[in-house]
C-alpha positions, -999 to +999 in steps of 0.1 A: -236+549+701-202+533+689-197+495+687-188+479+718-153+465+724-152+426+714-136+406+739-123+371+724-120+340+750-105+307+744-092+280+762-067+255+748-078+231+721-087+196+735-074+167+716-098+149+699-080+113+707-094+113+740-119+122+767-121+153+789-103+150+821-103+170+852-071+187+843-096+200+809-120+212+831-102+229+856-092+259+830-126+258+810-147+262+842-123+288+851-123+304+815-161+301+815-165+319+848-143+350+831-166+350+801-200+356+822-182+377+844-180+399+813-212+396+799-229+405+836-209+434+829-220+438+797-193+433+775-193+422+742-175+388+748-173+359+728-162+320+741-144+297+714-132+266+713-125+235+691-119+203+690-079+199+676-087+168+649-057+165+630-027+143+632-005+111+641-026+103+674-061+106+655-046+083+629-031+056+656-063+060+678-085+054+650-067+024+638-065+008+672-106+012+673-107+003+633-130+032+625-121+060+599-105+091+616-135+110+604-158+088+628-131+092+658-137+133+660-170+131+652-181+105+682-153+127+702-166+158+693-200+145+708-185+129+743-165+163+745-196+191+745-220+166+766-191+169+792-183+207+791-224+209+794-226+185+824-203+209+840-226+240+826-200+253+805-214+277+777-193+284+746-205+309+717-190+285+694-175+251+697-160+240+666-133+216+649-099+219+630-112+201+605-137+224+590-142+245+559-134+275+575-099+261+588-092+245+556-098+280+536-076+298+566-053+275+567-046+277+528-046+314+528-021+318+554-002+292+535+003+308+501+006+344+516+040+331+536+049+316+503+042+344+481+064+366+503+093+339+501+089+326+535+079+291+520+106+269+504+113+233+497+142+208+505+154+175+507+156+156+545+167+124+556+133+108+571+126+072+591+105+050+572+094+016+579+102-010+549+074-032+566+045-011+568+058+008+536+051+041+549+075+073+565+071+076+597+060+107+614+055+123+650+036+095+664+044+069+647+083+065+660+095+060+692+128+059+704+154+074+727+157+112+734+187+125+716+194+154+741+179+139+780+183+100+771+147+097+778+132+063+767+101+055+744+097+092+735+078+102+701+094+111+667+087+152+676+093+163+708+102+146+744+076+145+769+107+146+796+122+179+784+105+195+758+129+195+732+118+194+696+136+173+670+141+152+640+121+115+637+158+110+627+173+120+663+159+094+681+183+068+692+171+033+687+140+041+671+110+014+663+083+015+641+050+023+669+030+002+644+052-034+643+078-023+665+105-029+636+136-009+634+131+019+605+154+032+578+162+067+562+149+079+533+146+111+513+116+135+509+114+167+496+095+190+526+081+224+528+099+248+553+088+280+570+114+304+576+110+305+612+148+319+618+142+348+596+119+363+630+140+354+654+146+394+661+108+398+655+101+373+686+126+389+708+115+423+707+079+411+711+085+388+743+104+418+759+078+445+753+050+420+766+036+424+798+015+404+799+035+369+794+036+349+829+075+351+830+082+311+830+067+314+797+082+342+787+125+328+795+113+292+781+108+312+751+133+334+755+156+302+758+145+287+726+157+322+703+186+325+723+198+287+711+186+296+679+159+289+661+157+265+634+133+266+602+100+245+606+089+222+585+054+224+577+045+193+555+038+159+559+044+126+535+013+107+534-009+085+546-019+115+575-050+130+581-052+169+575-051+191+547-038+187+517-013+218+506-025+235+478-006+224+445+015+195+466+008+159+475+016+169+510+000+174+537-004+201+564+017+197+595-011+196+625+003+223+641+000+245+611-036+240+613-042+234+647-033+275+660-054+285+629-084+266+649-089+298+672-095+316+641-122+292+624-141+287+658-144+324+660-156+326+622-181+302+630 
């Protein structure tokens, strides 16, 4: 008899910087329901899910608590699967981003975009804070949105209207730590050649059907105003993963996507 099809669930990553709220559970009860729908069935289908551990707001929710990041996902990682089993939800596997698995997935990925020249390395202007002596990224500024004028939005991307930008964009930024007014300064950064599949994207989105179509135009918006190369690394102190043969680190959100993956090797 030939293999059965495998059908892979998963719900979005919770972050591990907090508890799980109703707005959690409303899309892993629903998710859960799919999944035994499918094995009554008797499909082949597997749940997974991880905690997402990396990052800025580990690092700031760790120090406000002044435990190690290691002990905030791990005590999180505990409060979140005793509250998806309260509300009977089974996964196959529930995992974290900061595994072996994701570490050695994450790394491969890595040096297979760089060995087919999608990796490269330049100079940006970056905001650091002369009293904490450390840069200051994602999380760790605040400031003015550059494009909306929203107020005390993060050094990544505006909460008001979802546009992604510099630490250096904000207007009147402040250190989140001690509140002081940071400088620039220079640090050389990995880039991923994002532009390079802008015509990649495009044809994919439009042959989708599958794609609720909200999703689908935001996209669509985002390669039609271009889109820019991502930078991938991060100066340190920031907990993640090292990249191999740098003193950087990993960008979460490298690692973070690659968490679906890892769960599922698991």
């Amino acid at each position: 008899m030939a293999d059965k099809e495998r059908i892979i669930i998963t719900s979005a990553l919770p972050y591990a910087n907090g508890s799980i709220h109703i707005g959690h559970l409303v899309e892993y009860i629903q998710t859960d329901i799919i999944v035994r729908f499918l094995k009554l069935m008797g499909k082949d289908a597997v749940y997974c899910c991880a905690d997402d551990t990396h990052g800025t707001p580990i690092e700031i929710k760790a120090k406000q608590l002044g435990i190690a990041p290691e002990e905030l996902i791990a005590t999180s990682s505990k409060e979140h699967q005793e509250d998806f089993a309260s509300y009977h939800i089974e996964f196959d596997s529930f995992y974290s981003t900061n595994s072996a698995e994701n570490k050695a997935l994450a790394e491969m990925i890595y040096l297979r975009l760089k060995d087919a020249g999608h990796i490269y390395e330049k100079d940006m202007e970056l905001t650091f804070c002369e009293h904490c002596k450390r840069f200051l990224p994602d999380r760790f500024v605040k400031g003015v949105c550059p494009k909306c004028g929203a107020e005390d939005q993060y050094g990544d991307q505006c909460e008001k209207c979802n546009t992604a930008y510099k630490t250096t964009d904000l207007v009147k930024p402040f250190c989140t730590i001690c509140k002081n007014t940071p400088i620039r300064k220079t640090s050389s950064h990995l880039f991923f050649r994002l532009s390079r599949f802008s015509d990649q994207l495009r044809d994919w989105l439009v042959s989708n059907k599958n794609l609720q179509m909200d999703v689908k135009n935001q996209i669509m918006n985002w390669i039609k105003e271009g889109l820019e190369d991502w930078c991938i690394s991060r100066d340190g102190p920031y907990f993640g993963f090292k990249i191999p043969g740098t003193e950087k680190y990993f960008y979460v959100w490298l690692d973070a996507p690659i968490g679906y993956i890892s769960s599922f090797a698991n």
